[in-house]
N, C-alpha and C positions, 0 to 999 in steps of 0.2 A: 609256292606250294602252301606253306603257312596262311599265307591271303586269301588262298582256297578255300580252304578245310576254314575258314573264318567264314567265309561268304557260306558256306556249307550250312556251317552249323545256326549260323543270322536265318539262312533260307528256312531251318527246321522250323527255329523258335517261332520265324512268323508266319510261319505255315497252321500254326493252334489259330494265331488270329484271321487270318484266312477262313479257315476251317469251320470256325465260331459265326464270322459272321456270314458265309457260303451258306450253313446251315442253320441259322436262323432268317434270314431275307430272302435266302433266294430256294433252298430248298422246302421251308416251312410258308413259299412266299408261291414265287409265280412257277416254279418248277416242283412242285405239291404233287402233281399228276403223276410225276417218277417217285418222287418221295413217300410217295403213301405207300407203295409196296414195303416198305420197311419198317412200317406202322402197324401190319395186317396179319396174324398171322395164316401161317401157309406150310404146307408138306415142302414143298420146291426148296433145292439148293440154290439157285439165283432167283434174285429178283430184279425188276426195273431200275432200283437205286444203285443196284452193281454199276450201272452205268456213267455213274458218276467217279469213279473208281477211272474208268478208261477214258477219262475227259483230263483226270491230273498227269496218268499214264502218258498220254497225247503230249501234254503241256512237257511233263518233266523231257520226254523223248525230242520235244524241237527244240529244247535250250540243250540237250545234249548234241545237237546235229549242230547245230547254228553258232557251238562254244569247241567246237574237237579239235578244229585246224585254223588256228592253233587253238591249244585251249587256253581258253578267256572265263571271265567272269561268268558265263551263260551256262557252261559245264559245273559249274559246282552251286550256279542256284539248280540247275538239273539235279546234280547230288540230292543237294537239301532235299529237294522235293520227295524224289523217290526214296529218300532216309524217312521223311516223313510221310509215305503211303505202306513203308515195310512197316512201321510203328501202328499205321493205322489197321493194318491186317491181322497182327498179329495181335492187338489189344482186344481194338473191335469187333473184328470177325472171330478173332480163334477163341479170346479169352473171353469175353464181354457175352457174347452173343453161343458162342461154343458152333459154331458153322465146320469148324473142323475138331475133334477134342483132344488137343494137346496137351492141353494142360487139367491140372485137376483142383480143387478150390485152393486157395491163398488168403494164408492168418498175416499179410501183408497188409498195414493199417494202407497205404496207398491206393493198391489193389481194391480192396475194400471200397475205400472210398470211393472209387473211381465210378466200379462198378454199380454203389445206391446211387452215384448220378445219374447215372444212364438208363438204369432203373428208373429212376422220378421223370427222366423224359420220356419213356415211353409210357408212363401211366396214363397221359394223356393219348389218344387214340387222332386225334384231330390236327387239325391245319395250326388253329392256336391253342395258346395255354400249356403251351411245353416250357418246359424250362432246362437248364444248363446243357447248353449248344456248344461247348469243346469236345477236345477227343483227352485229351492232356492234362488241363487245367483242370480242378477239382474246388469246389467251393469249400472254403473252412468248415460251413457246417456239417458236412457228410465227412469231413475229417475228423471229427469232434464224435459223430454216431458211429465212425468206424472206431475207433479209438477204443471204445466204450466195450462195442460186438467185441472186439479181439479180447480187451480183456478180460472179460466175460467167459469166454470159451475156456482161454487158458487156467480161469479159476474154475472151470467144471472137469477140465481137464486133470488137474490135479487133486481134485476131489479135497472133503476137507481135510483139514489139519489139528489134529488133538493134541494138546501141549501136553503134558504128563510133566507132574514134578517128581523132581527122581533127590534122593536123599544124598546129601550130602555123606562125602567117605568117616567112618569114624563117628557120624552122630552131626557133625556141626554141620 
């Protein structure tokens, strides 16, 4: 069980790297055709790139079929997988993208950061010249400009601060 939940969590981590390079070569590459709908904006709740979505789906469901009886190593890279498409829905889709609105802004430097990557990659409209291709992984420097936003906010937040000196008891 322990060896599981190990294989599990191995599946998640390199599921970023996966992810990163799925989406840079092969979705920013020869499969562009489905990918651009997620480039484009549009009124519609799906698009073509969903379909990429039900290709991990597929994938994670045959190593759950193929690991059950008994269950073997093939079930908990299944895990991993679909641990890392609930991640991917709930960032990308719910948070990032707001396709469902769950949630509402975040003074979470992470958060934050995550989402000017994602940001930077979609400014580009095109097949090339996109940059930061995770879901997960955040570049130092959008940690550094989130850093900055958050605390920024919190200091308008608290609006400023007047020091007043105040007199000592008795004169001293």
């Amino acid at each position: 069980m322990i060896a599981g939940i190990g294989i599990m969590l191995l599946t998640f981590i390199a599921m970023e790297g996966v992810a990163w390079l799925m989406h840079k070569y092969v979705l920013h590459g020869f499969m562009w055709f489905l990918h651009k709908s997620h480039h484009t904006s549009h009124k519609h709740k799906f698009e073509l790139n969903d379909l990429f979505f039900a290709y991990y789906g597929t994938l994670a469901m045959l190593f759950f079929v193929f690991g059950t009886d008994p269950i073997d190593y093939r079930f908990w890279i299944g895990a991993g997988i679909t641990m890392y498409g609930v991640a991917y829905f709930l960032i990308h889709d719910v948070f990032i993208h707001r396709r469902i609105r769950w949630f509402g802004k975040s003074s979470n430097i992470y958060l934050k950061a995550l989402n000017m990557a994602h940001k930077v990659h979609h400014r580009v409209n095109g097949k090339h010249g996109s940059e930061s291709f995770g879901m997960l992984w955040v570049a130092p420097q959008y940690f550094k400009k989130a850093k900055e936003i958050v605390h920024k906010q919190q200091e308008e937040k608290r609006g400023p601060v007047h020091h007043q000196r105040t007199r000592a008891p008795f004169g001293h």
